[in-house]
DRENMI-533993 format. One line per 2 residues: number of its first residue (from 1); their letters; for each residue x, y, z of N, C-alpha, C. Coordinates in Angstrom, 1 decimal. Each point is the difference from the previous one (the first is absolute). Layout:
N
NUM	a	X Y Z X Y Z X Y Z ~ ...
END
This chain:
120
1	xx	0.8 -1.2 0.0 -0.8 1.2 0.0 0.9 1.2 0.0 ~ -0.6 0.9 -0.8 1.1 1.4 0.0 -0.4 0.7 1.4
3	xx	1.1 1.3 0.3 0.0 0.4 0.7 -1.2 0.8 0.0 ~ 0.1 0.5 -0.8 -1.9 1.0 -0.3 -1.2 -0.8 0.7
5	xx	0.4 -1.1 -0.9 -1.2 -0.8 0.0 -0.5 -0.4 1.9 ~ 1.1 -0.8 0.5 0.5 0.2 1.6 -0.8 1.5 0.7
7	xx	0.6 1.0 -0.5 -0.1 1.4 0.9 -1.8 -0.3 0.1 ~ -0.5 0.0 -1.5 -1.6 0.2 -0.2 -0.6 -0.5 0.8
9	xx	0.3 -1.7 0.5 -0.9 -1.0 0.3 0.0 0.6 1.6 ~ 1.4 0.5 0.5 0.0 0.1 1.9 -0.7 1.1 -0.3
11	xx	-0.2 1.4 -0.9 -0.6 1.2 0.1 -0.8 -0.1 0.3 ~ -0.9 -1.0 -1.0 -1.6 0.1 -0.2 -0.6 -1.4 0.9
13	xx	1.5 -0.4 1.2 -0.9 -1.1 1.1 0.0 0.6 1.1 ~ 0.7 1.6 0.3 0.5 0.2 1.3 -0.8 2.0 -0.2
15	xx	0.3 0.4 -1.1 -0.6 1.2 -0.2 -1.5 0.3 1.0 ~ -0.4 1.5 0.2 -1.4 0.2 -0.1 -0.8 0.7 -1.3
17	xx	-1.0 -0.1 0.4 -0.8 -0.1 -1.4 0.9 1.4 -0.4 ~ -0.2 1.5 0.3 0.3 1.1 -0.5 1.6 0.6 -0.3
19	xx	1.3 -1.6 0.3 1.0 0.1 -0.3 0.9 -0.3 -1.4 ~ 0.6 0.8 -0.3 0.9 0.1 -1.2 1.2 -0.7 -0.1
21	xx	0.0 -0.9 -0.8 1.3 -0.7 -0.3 1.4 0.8 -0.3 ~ 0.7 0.4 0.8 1.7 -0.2 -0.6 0.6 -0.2 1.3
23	xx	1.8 0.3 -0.5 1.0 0.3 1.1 -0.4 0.3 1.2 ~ -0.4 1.5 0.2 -0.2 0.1 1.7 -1.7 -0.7 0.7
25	xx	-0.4 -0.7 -0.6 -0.9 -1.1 0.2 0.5 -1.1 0.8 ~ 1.5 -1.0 -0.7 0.4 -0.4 0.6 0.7 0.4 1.3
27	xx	0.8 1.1 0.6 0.1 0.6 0.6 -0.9 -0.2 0.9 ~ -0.3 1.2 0.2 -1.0 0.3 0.8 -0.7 -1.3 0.3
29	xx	-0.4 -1.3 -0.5 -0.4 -1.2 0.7 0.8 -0.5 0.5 ~ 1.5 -0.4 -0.5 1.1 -0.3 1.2 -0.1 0.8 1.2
31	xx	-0.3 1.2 -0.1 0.3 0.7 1.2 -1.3 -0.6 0.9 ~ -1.1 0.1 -0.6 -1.0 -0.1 0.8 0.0 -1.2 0.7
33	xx	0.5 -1.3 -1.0 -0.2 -1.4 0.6 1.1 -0.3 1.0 ~ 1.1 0.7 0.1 0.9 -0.3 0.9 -0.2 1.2 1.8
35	xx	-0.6 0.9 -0.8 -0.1 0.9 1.4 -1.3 0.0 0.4 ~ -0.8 -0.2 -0.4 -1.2 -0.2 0.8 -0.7 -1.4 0.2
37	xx	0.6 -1.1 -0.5 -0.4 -1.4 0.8 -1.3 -0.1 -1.0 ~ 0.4 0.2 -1.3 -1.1 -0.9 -1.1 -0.4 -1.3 0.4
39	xx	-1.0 -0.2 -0.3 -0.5 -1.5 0.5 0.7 -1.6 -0.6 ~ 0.9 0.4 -1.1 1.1 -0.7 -0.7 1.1 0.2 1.1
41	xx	1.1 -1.2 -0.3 1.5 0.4 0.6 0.7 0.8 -0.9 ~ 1.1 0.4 0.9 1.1 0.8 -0.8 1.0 -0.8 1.1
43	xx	0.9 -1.0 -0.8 1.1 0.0 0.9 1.2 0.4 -0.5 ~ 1.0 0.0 0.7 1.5 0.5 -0.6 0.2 -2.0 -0.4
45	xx	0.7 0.2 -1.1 0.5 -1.4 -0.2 1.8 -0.2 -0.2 ~ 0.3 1.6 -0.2 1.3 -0.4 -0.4 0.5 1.8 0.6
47	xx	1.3 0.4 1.1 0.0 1.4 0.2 1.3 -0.2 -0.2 ~ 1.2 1.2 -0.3 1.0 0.4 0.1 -0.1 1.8 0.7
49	xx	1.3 0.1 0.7 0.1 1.2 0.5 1.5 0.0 -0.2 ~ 0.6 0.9 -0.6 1.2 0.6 0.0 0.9 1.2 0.6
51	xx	0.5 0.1 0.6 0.7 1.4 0.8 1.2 0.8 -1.0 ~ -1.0 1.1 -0.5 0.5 0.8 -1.6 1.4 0.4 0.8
53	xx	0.5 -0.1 1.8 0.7 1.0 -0.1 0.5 1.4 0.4 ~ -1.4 0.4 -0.6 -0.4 1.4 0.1 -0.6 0.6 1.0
55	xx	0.0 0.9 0.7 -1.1 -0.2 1.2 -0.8 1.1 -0.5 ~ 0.2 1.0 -1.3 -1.2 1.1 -0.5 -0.8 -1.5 -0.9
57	xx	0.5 -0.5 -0.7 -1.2 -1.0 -0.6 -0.9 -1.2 0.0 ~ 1.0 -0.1 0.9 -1.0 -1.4 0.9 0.5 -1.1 -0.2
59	xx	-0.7 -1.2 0.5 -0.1 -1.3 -0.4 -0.7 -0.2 -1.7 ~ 0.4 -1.7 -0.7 -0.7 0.5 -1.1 -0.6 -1.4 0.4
61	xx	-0.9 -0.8 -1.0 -1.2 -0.5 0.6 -0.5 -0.7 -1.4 ~ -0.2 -1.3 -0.1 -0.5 -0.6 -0.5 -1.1 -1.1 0.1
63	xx	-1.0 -0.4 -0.2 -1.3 -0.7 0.5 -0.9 -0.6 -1.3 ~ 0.0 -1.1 0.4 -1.4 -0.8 -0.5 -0.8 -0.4 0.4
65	xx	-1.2 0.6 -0.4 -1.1 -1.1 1.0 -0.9 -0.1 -0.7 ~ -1.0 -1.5 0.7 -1.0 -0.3 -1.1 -1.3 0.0 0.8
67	xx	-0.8 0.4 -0.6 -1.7 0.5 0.1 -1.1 -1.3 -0.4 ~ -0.6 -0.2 0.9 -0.8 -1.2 -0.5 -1.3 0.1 0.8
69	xx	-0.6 -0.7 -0.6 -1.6 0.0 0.6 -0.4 -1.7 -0.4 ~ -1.7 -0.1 0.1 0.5 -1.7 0.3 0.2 -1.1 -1.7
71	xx	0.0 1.5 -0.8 0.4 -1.1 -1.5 1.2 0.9 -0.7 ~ 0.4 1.0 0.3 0.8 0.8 -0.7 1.5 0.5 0.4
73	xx	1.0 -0.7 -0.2 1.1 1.0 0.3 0.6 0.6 -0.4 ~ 0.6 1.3 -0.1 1.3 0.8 -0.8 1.1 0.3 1.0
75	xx	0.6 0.5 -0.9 1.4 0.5 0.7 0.2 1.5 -0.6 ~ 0.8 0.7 1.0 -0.2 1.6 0.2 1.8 0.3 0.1
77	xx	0.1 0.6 0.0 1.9 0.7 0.1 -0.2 1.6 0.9 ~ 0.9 0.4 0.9 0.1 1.4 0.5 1.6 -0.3 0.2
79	xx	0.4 1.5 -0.6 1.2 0.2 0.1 0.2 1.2 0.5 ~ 1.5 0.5 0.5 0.6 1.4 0.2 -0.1 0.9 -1.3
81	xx	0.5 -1.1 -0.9 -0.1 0.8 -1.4 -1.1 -0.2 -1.1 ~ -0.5 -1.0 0.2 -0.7 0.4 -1.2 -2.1 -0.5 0.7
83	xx	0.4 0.5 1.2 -1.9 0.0 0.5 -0.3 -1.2 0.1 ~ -1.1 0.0 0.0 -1.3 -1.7 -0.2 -0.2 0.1 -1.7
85	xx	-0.1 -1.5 -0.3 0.0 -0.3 -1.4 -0.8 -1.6 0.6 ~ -0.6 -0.3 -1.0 -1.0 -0.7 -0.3 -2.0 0.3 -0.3
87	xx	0.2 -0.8 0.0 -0.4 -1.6 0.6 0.4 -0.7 -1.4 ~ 1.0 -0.9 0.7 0.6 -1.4 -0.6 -0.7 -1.3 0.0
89	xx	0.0 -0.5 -1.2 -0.8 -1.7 0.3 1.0 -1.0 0.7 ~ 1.4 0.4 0.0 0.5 -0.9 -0.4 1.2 0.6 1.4
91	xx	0.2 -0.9 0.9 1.6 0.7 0.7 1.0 0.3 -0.3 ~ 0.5 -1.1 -1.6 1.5 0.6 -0.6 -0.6 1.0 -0.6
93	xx	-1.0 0.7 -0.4 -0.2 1.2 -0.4 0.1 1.0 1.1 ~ -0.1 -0.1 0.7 0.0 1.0 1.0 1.6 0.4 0.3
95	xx	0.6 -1.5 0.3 1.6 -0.1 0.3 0.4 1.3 -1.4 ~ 0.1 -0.6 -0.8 0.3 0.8 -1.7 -0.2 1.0 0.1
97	xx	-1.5 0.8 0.6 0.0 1.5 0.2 0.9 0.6 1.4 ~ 0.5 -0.8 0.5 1.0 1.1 0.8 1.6 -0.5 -0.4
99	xx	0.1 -0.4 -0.7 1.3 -0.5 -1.6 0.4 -0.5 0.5 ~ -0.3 -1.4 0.4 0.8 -1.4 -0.1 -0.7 -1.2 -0.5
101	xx	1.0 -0.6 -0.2 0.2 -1.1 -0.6 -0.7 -1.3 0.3 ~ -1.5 -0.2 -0.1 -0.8 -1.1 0.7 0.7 -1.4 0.3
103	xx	0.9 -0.3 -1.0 0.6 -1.2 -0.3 1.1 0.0 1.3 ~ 0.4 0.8 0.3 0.9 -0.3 1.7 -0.7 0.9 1.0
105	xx	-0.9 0.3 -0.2 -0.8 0.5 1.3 -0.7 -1.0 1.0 ~ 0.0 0.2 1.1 -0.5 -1.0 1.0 -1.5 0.3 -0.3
107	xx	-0.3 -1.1 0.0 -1.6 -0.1 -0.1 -1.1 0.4 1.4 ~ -1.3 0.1 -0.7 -0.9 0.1 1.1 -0.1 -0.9 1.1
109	xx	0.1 0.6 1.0 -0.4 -1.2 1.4 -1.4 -0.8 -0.5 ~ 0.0 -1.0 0.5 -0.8 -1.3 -0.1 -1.1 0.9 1.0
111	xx	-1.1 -0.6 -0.9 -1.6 0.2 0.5 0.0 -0.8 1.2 ~ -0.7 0.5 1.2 -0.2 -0.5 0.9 -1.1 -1.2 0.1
113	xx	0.0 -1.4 0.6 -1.0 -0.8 -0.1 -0.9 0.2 0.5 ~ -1.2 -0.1 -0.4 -1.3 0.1 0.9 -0.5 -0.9 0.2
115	xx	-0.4 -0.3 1.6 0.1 -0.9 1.1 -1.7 -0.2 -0.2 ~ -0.4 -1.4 -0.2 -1.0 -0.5 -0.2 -1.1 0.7 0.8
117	xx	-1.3 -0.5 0.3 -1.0 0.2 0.5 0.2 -1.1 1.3 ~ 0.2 0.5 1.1 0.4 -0.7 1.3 1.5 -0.8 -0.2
119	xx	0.7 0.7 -0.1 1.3 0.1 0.4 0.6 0.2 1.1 ~ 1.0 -0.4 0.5 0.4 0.6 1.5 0.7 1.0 -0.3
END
């Protein structure tokens, strides 16, 4: 599936009726789902922090996390430099948008199991 094609389908499953599809769309829904406790997750799945060094420019900051509800998950990117980017279908796409190389990147932590109906 193209990325277009991707952007449309989360727009038009997560939008409200009187919202307009682009860029600060997705935005602004990262922001919302991660700071105000969307009824979906947002977890961090993958973080880096770096010490620039500098003490006028900070730390720099890299993050992945993926957003899921009980049939849908993407993946999201926030950086020092280059903001929030996504929604990704895919994690090595997400890896790729903060430039590296999915083929030696550590993969996603393992899904947690869900413990039957009367489990101890």
């Amino acid at each position: 599936m193209s990325n277009d094609d991707f952007h449309r389908i989360f727009f038009e499953r997560y939008a409200e009726q009187d919202e307009t599809l682009d860029e600060g769309w997705f935005e602004a829904f990262f922001e919302k789902a991660f700071r105000s406790g969307h009824p979906a997750e947002m977890d961090i799945e993958w973080d880096n922090e770096t010490d620039s060094g500098n003490f006028a420019s900070g730390d720099e900051s890299e993050r992945i996390f993926s957003f899921s509800d009980e049939e849908f998950v993407t993946y999201w990117t926030q950086s020092s430099f280059n903001g929030v980017q996504g929604p990704f279908e895919k994690y090595d796409e997400a890896v790729e948008a903060l430039g590296y190389d999915s083929a030696s990147f550590p993969p996603p932590p393992p899904e947690p199991e869900e413990d039957g109906e009367g489990a101890d």
